[in-house]
KELOVO-420936 format. One record per residue (C-alpha): chain; x, y, z. Coordinates in pm, whole numbers, plus 50000, padded with zeros to 5 digits. Layout:
KELOVO-420936
+-------+-------+-------+-------+
: chain :    c1 :    c2 :    c3 :
+-------+-------+-------+-------+
:     A :     X :     Y :     Z :
...
+-------+-------+-------+-------+
end
This chain:
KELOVO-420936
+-------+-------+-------+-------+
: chain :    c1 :    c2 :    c3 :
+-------+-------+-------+-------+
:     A : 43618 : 28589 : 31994 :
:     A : 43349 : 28730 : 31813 :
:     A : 43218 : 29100 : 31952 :
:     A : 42809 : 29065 : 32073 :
:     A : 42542 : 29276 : 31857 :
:     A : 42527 : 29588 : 31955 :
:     A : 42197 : 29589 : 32112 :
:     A : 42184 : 29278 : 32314 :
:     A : 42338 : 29451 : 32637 :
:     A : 42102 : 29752 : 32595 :
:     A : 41790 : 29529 : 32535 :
:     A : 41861 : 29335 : 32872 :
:     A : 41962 : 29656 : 33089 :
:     A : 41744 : 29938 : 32965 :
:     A : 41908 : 30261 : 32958 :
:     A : 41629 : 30460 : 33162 :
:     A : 41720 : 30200 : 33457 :
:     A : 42045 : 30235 : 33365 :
:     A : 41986 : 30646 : 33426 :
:     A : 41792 : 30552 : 33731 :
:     A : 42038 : 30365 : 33946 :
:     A : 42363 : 30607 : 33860 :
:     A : 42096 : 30924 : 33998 :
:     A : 42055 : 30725 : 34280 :
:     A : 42370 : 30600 : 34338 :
:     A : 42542 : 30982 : 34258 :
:     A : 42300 : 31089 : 34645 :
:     A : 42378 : 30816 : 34833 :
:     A : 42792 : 30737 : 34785 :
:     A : 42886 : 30785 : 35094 :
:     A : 43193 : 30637 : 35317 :
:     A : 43466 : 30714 : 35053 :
:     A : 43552 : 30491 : 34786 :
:     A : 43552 : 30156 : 35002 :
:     A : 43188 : 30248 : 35056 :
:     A : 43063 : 30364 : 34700 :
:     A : 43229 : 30047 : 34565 :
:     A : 43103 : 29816 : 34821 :
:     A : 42709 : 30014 : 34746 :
:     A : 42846 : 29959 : 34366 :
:     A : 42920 : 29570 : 34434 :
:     A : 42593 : 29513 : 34629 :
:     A : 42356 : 29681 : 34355 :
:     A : 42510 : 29563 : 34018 :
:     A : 42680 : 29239 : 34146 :
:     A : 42460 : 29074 : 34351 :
:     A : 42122 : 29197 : 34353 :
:     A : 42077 : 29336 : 33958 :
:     A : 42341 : 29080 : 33818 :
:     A : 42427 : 29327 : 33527 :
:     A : 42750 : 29245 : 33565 :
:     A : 42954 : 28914 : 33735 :
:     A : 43235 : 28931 : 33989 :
:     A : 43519 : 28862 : 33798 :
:     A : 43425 : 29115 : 33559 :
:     A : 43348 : 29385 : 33817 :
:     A : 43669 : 29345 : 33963 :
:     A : 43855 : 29263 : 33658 :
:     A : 43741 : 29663 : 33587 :
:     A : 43809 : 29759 : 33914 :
:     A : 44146 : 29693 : 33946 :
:     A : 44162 : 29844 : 33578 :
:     A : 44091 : 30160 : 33763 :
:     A : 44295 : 30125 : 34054 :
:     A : 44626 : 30156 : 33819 :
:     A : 44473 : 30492 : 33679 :
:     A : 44488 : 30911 : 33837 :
:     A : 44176 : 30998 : 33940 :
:     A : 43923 : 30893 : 34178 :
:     A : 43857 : 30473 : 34128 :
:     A : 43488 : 30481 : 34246 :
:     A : 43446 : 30742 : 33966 :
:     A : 43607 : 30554 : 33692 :
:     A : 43460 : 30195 : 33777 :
:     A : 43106 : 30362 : 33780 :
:     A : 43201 : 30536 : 33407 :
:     A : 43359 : 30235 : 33325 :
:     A : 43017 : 30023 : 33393 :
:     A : 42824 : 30228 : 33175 :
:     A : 43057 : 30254 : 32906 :
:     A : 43079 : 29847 : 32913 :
:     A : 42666 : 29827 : 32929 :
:     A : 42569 : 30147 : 32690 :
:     A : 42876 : 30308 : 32532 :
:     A : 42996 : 30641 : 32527 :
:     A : 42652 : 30781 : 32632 :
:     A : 42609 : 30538 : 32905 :
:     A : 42965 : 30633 : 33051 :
:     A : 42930 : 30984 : 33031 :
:     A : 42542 : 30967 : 33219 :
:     A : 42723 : 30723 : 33458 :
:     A : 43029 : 30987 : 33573 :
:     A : 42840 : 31315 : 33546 :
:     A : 42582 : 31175 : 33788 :
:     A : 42818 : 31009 : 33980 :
:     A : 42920 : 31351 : 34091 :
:     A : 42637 : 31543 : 33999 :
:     A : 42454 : 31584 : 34324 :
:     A : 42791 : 31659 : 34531 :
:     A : 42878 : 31962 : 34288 :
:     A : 42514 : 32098 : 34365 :
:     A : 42552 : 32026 : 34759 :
:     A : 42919 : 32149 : 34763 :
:     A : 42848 : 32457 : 34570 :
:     A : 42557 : 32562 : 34813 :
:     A : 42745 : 32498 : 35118 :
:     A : 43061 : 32653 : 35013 :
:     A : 42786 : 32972 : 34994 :
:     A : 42710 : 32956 : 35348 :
:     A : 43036 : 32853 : 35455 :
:     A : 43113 : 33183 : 35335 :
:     A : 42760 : 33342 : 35402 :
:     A : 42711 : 33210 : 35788 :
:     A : 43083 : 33121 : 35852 :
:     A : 43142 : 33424 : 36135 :
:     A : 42858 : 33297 : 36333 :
:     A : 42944 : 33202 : 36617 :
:     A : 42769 : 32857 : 36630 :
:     A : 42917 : 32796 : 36221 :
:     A : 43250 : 32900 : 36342 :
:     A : 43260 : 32649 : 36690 :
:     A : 43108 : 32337 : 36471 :
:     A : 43409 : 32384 : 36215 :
:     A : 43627 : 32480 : 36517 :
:     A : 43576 : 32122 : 36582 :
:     A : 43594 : 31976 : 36279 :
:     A : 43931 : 32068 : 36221 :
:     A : 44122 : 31842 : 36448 :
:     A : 43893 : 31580 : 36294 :
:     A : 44034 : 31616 : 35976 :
:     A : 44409 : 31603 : 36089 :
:     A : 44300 : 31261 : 36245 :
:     A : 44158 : 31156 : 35941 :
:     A : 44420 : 31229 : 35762 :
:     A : 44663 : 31054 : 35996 :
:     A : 44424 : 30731 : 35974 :
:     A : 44441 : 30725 : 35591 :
:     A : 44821 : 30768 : 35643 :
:     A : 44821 : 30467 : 35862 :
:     A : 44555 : 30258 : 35683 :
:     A : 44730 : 30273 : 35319 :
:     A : 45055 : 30254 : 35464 :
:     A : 44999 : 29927 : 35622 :
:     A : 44891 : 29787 : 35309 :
:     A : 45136 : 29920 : 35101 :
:     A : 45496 : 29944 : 35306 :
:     A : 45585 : 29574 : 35289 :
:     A : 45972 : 29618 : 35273 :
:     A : 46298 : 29822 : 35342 :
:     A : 46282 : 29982 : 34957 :
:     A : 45909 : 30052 : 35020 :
:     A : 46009 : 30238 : 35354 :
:     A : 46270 : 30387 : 35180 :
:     A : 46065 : 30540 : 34922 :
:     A : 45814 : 30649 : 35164 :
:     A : 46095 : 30811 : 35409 :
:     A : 46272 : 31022 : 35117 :
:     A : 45848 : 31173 : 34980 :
:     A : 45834 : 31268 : 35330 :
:     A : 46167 : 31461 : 35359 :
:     A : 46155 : 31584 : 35013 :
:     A : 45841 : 31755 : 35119 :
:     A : 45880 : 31842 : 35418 :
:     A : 46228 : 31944 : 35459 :
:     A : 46280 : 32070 : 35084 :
:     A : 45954 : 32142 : 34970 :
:     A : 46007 : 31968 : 34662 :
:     A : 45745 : 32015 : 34380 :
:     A : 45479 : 31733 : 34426 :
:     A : 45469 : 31616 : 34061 :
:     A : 45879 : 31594 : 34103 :
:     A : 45797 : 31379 : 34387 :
:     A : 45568 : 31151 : 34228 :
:     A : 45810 : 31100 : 33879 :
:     A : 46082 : 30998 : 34068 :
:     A : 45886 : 30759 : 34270 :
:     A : 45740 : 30621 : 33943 :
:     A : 46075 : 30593 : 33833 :
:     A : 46209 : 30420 : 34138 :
:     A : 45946 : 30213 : 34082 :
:     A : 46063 : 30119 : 33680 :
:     A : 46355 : 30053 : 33768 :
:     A : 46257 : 29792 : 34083 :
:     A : 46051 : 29572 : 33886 :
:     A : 46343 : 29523 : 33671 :
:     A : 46554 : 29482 : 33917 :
:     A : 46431 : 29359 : 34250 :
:     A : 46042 : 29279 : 34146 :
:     A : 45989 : 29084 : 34384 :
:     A : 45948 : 29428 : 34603 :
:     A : 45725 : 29598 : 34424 :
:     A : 45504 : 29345 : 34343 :
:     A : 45269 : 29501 : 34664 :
:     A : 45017 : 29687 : 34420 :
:     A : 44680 : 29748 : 34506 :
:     A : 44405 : 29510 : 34422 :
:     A : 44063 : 29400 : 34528 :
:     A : 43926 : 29068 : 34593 :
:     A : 43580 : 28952 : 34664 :
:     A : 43437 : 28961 : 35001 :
:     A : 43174 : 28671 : 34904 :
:     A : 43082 : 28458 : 34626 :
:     A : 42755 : 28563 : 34427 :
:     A : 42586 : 28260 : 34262 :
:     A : 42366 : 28268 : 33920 :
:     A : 42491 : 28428 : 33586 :
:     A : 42508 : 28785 : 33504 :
:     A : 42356 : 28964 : 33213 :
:     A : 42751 : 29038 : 33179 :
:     A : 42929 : 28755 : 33281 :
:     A : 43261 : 28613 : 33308 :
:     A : 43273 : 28479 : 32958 :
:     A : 43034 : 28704 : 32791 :
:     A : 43242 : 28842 : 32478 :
:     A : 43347 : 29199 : 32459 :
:     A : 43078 : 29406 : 32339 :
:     A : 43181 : 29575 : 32003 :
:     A : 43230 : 29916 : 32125 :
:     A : 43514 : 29799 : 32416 :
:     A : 43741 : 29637 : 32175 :
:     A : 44070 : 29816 : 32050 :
:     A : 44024 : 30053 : 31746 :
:     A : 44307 : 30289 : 31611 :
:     A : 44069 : 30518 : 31492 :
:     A : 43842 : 30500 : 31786 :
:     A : 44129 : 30593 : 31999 :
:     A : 44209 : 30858 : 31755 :
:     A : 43874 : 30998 : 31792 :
:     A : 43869 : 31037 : 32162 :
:     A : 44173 : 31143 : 32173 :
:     A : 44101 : 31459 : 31950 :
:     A : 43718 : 31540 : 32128 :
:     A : 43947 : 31491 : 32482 :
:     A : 44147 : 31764 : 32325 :
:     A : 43882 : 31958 : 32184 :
:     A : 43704 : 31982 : 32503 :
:     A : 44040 : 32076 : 32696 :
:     A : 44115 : 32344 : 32428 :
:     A : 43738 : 32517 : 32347 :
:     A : 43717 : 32620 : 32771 :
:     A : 44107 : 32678 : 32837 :
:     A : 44124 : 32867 : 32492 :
:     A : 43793 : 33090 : 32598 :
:     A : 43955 : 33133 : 32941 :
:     A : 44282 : 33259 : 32795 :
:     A : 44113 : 33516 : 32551 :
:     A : 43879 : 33667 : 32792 :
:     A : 44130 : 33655 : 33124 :
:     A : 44479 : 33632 : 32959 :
:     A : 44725 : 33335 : 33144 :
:     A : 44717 : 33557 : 33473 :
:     A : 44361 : 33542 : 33516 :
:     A : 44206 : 33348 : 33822 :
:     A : 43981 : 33126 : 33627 :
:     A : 44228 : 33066 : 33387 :
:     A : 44536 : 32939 : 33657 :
:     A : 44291 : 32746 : 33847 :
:     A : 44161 : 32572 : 33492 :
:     A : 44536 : 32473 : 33416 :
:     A : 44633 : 32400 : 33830 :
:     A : 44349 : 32137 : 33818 :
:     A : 44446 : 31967 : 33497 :
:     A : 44797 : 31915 : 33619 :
:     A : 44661 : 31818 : 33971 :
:     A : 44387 : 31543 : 33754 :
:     A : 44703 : 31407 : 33601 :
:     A : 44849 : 31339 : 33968 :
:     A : 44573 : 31136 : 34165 :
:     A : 44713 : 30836 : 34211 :
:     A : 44661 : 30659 : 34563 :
:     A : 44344 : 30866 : 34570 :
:     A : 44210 : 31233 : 34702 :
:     A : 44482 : 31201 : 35012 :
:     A : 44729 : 31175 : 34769 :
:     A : 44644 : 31476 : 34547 :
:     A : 44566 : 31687 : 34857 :
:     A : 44928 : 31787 : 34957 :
:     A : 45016 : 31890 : 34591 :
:     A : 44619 : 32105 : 34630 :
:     A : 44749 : 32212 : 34943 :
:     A : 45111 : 32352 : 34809 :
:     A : 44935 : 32501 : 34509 :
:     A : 44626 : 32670 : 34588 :
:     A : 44702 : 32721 : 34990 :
:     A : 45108 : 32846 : 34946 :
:     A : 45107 : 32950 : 34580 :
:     A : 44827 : 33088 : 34433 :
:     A : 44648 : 33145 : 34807 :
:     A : 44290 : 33095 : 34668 :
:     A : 44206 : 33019 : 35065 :
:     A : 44370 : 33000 : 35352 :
:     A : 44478 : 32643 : 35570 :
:     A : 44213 : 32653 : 35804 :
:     A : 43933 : 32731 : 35491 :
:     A : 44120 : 32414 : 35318 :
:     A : 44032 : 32184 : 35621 :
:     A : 43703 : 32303 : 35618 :
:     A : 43651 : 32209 : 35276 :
:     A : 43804 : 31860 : 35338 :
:     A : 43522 : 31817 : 35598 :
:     A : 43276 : 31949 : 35386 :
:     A : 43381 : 31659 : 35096 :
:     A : 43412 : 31424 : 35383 :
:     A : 43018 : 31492 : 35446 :
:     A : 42891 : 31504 : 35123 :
:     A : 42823 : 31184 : 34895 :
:     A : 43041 : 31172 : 34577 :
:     A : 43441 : 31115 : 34563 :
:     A : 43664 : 31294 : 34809 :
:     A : 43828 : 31489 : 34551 :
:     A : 43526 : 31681 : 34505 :
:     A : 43691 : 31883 : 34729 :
:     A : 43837 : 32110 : 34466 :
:     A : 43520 : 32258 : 34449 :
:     A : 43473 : 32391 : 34722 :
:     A : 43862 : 32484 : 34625 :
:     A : 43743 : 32625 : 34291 :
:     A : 43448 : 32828 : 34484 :
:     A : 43617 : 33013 : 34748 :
:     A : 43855 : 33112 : 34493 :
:     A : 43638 : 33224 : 34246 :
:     A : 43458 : 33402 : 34550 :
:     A : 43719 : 33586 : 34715 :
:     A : 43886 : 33715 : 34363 :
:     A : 43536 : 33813 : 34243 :
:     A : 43608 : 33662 : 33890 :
:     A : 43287 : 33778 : 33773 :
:     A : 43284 : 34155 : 33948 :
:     A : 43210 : 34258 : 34291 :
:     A : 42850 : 34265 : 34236 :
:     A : 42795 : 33852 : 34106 :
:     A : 43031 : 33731 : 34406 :
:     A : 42777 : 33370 : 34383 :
:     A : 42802 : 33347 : 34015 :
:     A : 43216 : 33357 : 34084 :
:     A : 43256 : 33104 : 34309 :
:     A : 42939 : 32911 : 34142 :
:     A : 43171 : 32925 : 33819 :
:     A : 43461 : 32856 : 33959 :
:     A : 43350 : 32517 : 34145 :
:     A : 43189 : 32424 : 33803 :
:     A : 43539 : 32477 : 33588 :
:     A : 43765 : 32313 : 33842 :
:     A : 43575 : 32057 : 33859 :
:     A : 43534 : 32016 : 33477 :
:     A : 43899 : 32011 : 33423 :
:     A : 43948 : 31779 : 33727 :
:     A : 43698 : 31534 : 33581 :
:     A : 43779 : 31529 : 33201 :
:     A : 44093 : 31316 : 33208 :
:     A : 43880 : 31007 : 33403 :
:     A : 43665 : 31016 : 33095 :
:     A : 43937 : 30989 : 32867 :
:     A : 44130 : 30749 : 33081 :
:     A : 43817 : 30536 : 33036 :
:     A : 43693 : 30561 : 32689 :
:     A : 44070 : 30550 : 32561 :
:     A : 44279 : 30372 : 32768 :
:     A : 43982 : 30065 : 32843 :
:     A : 44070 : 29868 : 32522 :
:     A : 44430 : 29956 : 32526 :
:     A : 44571 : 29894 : 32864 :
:     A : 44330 : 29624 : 33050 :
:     A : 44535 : 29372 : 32916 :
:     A : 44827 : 29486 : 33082 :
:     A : 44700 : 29491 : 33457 :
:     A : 44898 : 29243 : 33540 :
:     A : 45168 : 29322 : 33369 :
:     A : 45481 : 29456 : 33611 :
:     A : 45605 : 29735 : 33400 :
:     A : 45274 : 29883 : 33466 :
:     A : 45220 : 29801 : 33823 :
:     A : 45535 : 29822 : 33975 :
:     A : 45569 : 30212 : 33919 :
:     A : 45204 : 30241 : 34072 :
:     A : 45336 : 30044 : 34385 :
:     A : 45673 : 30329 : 34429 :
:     A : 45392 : 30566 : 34357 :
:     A : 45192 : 30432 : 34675 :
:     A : 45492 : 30458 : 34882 :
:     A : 45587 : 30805 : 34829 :
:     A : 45216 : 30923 : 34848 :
:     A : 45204 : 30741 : 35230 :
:     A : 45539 : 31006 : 35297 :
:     A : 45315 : 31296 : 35147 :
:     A : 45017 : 31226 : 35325 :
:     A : 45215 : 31185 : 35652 :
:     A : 45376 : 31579 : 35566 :
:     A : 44987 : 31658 : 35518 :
:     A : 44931 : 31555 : 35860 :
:     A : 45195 : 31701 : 36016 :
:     A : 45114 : 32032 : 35829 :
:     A : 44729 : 32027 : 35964 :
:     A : 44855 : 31972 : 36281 :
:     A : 45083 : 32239 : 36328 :
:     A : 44836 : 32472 : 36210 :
:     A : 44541 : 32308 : 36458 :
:     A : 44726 : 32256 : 36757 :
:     A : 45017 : 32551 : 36731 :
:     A : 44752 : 32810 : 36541 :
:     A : 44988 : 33102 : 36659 :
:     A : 45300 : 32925 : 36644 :
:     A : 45405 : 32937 : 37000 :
:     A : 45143 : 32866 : 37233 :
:     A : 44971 : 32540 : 37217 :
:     A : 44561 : 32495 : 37176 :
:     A : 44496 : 32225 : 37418 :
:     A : 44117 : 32211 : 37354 :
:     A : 44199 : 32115 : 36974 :
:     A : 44471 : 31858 : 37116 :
:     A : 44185 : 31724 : 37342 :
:     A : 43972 : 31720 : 37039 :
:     A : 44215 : 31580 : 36750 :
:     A : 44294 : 31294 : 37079 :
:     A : 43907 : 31212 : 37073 :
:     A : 43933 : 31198 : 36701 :
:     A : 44165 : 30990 : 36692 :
:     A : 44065 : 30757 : 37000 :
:     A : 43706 : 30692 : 36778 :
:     A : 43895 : 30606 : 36431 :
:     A : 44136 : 30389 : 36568 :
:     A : 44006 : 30228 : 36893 :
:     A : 43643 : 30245 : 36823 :
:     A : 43666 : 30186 : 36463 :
:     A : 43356 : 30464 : 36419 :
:     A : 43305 : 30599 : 36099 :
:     A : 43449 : 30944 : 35925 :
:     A : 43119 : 31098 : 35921 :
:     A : 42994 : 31011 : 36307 :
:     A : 43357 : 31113 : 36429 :
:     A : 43356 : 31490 : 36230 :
:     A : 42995 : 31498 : 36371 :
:     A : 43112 : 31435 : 36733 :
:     A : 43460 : 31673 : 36722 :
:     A : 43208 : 31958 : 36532 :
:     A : 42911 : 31948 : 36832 :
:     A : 43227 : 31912 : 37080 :
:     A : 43363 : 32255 : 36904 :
:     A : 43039 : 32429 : 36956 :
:     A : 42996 : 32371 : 37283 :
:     A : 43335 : 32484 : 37368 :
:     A : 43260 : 32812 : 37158 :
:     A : 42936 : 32908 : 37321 :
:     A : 43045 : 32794 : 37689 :
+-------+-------+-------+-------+
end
């Protein structure tokens, strides 16, 4: 099939439109990344018709098989399709643009304001919202994903190896993805419960992309393409990590927290829930770059904010950079400023290269079961983690001194949980309700 000129997409979707809608879109993805794809679907699907169904999804579930936050990818993945590298690159950065920015200033008064006593009640409350919302996502993926005894199995053994053993999370997630292998050899029939998307309606009238429009030139497979990406990928790795290890030496803060986040990019599948606990273990237990209670903070924080859950890490990367004054006592903003802008770098690059690289190669192999049988194990064992993740918010809500029980946050986490499950309300209106509840039980 022959590849379309290289112009035609850009002449029919202008790139300053282009620019336009991933600005807007990077201030108002909200609701996690059910909502920014549905906002995604609406917008380009049916009311622009840049790009048809099949093909949206077709890139979608493209995403789905790869670390890193989906919503992210399918947005970079869009603009890649419709303007190249450029277009991918404008599509991702502004995807999470605006959260960065918003993150980055409250992380400041988080720190700033956080003894007040009205700051300290609202997140007071917050935090049993979080351990309910982490309990929901435990429940919600796990009922979509546990659809057998091996399945259970899997999910049991993540949850004791982390819990009981405190096994390493990327140990946890390579033996899953090698459970995984090995099933869709051998029993595929289990594992063949991977992810995927389907459409909620049918949109009528052809696309300016549509199902049989050819791949544009740029999409299909090149050795030396890949060759090139693969070497600026590493370039733009090296040049920061390389700067970081002359100036700080491996010890230094900036320079742990630049390699912690590339390992942690590298781990994201299942979504931010899954990558949390391994965040958690590292920065929490290990390299103690905040505390628990600061961590569940920041999770409500990214809960709040538009822009992929993950974005978490920079809040992560701020109060770290804060607290170990990586620039000197006197530039304590500029540290944690710096910080959230490096973790974040490092957390992002990979879903770029995933993208630009891995588009050509791998899309054909979606539905291949070599690929998507490991991603199912995968699932599985991150429902076990996220489960431990609950468990260890809740002991540190409920139990904060280890022996005597809070029974306001019990009451609280209760409510929580009564409005997710029962009342079906969203993440946003329920850490709204728990934080004014926590206030007025701090001022009364």
């Amino acid at each position: 099939m022959a590849p379309i000129p290289d112009q035609s997409l850009a002449r029919q979707i202008p790139f300053r439109d282009a620019v336009r809608f991933w600005l807007r879109l990077g201030f108002i993805s909200f609701g996690g990344p059910a909502g920014q794809i549905a906002i995604m679907h609406e917008e380009l699907v049916e009311q622009r018709r840049w790009i048809s169904e099949k093909r949206f999804l077709h890139a979608l579930n493209f995403c789905m098989l790869l670390p890193g936050p989906e919503a992210q990818q399918l947005a970079t993945y869009i603009g890649w399709l419709m303007h190249k590298t450029w277009g991918g690159i404008v599509a991702g950065v502004l995807f999470v643009l605006p959260s960065l920015v918003l993150l980055i200033g409250l992380s400041w008064m988080y720190i700033a304001w956080g003894d007040n006593l009205i700051i300290s009640g609202l997140f007071y409350g917050i935090k049993p919202a979080v351990t309910a919302i982490v309990m929901q996502a435990a429940f919600r993926v796990g009922s979509r994903t546990l659809k057998n005894r091996w399945l259970w199995c899997i999910a049991i053994a993540s949850l004791l190896a982390l819990g009981l053993f405190n096994l390493p999370f990327p140990l946890i997630i390579t033996c899953a993805a090698a459970m995984g292998f090995l099933g869709g050899k051998w029993r595929p029939e289990s594992f063949q419960t991977g992810q995927t998307h389907t459409a909620s309606n049918v949109v009528a009238g052809a696309a300016i992309i549509d199902d049989h429009t050819p791949t544009p030139e740029h999409a299909l497979f090149s050795w030396r393409r890949l060759m090139l990406i693969l070497l600026a990928g590493a370039m733009l790795w090296l040049l920061p990590m390389g700067l970081l290890l002359a100036t700080q030496g491996w010890g230094g803060t900036l320079t742990q927290m630049g390699w912690f986040f590339t390992k942690a990019a590298l781990l994201t599948f299942g979504g931010a829930y899954a990558v949390l606990p391994y965040v958690v273990q590292g920065a929490v237990g290990q390299q103690h770059w905040l505390s628990t209670p600061q961590m569940m903070d920041g999770m409500a924080l990214g809960e709040t904010t538009p822009g992929p859950l993950i974005m978490v890490v920079a809040f992560v990367g701020f109060i770290g950079g804060y607290t170990k004054a990586v620039c000197g006592p006197d530039l304590l903003f500029a540290s944690g400023a710096l910080a959230a802008v490096l973790v974040s770098w490092f957390t992002f690059l990979p879903s770029f290269l995933f993208i630009f690289a891995g588009g050509p190669l791998i899309e054909t192999t979606h539905n291949d079961l070599h690929f998507t049988a490991p991603l199912t194990a995968i699932t599985a064992a991150v429902v076990g983690v996220m489960v431990n993740l609950g468990g260890f918010f809740a002991w540190h809500v409920l139990w904060p001194e280890g022996t005597h029980p809070d029974v306001a946050a019990m009451l609280l986490t209760g409510l929580a949980l009564l409005l997710l499950f029962y009342f079906k309300r969203k993440v946003t209106l329920v850490i709204a309700v728990c934080a004014l509840a926590g206030m007025i039980l701090q001022l009364t």
